[in-house]
C-alpha positions in Angstrom: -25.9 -11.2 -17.6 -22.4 -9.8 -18.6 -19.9 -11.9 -20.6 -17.8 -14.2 -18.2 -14.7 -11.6 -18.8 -16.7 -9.0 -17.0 -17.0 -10.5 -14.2 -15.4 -8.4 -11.0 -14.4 -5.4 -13.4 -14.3 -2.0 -12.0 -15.9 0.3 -14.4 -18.0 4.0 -14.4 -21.6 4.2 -15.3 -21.9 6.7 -17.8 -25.8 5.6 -18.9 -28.6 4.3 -16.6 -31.8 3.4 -18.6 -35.1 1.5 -17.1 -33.9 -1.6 -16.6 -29.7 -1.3 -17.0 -27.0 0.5 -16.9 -24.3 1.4 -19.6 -20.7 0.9 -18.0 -17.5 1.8 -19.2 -15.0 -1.2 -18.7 -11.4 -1.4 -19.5 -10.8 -4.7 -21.6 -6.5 -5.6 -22.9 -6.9 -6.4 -26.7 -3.6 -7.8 -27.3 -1.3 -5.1 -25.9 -3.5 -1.8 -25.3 -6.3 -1.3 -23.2 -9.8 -0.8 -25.1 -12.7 1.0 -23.6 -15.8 -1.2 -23.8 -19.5 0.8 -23.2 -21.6 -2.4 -22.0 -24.9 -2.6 -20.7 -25.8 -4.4 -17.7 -28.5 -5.4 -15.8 -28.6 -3.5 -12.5 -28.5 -6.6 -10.5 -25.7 -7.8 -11.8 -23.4 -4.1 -10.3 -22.3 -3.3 -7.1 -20.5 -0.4 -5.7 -16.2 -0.7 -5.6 -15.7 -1.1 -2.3 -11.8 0.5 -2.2 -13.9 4.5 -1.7 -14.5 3.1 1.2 -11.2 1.7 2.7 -9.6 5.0 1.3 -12.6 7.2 3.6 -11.5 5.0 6.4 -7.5 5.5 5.8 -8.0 9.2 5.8 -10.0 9.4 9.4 -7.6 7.3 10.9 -5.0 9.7 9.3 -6.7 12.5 10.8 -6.9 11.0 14.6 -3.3 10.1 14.3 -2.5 13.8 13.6 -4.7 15.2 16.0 -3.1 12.8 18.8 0.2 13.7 17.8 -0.7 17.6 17.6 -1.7 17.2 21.2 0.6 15.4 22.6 3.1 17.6 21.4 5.2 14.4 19.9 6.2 14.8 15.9 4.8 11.8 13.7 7.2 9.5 11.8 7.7 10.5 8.4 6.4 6.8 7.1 3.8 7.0 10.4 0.8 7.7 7.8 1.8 5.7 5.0 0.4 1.8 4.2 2.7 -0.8 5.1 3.2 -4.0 2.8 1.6 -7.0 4.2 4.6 -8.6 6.5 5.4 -12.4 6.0 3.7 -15.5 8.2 5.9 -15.9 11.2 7.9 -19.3 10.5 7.3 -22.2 12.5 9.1 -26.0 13.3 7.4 -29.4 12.1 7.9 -31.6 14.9 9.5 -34.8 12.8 8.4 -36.9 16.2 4.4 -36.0 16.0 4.6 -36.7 12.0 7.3 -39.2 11.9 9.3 -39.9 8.4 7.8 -40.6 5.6 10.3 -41.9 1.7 8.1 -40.8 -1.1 9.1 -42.7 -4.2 7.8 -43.2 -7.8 5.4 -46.1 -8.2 7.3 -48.6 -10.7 6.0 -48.2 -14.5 4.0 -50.9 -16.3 3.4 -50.7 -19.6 0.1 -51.0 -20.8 0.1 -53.3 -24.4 
């Protein structure tokens, strides 16, 4: 089992023996970036799954341009591009269903 700092790392496989794999894993020594060849067992690696969300951005790139193309309607210039996460809409507390409660600090005691 890999060292607890491993743990979630994306690396490459550059060796694959019998019963592990050799990865290559970026590890910050200080203030630079070290590559680190580790073995691991094979149960212990999985594939990154961010190839995958990219191969799913790029088809539903490709639909949005072949829409547009047909309908004859230009895309926005930012139409294709990821958006940022947008804030939680805001909501009101109801001070009648919670009612009003004075937080104070307990009084000290010494303990001699």
């Amino acid at each position: 089992m890999p060292h607890k700092f491993y743990h979630g790392k994306t690396g490459r496989v550059y060796n694959v023996s019998p019963n592990a794999v050799g990865v290559v894993v970026n590890k910050r020594v200080g203030g630079r970036f070290e590559a680190k060849h580790i073995q691991v067992r094979v149960e212990h690696v999985s594939h990154s799954k961010c190839r995958q969300d990219f191969l799913k951005r790029v088809k539903e790139n490709d639909r949005k341009r072949k829409e547009a193309k047909q309908s004859g309607v230009p895309l926005a210039k930012d139409a294709l591009k990821r958006l940022p996460k947008a804030p939680k809409k805001g909501s009101l507390v109801s001070r009648k269903k919670v009612g009003l409660i004075t937080l104070s600090p307990l009084p000290h005691e010494d303990n001699f």
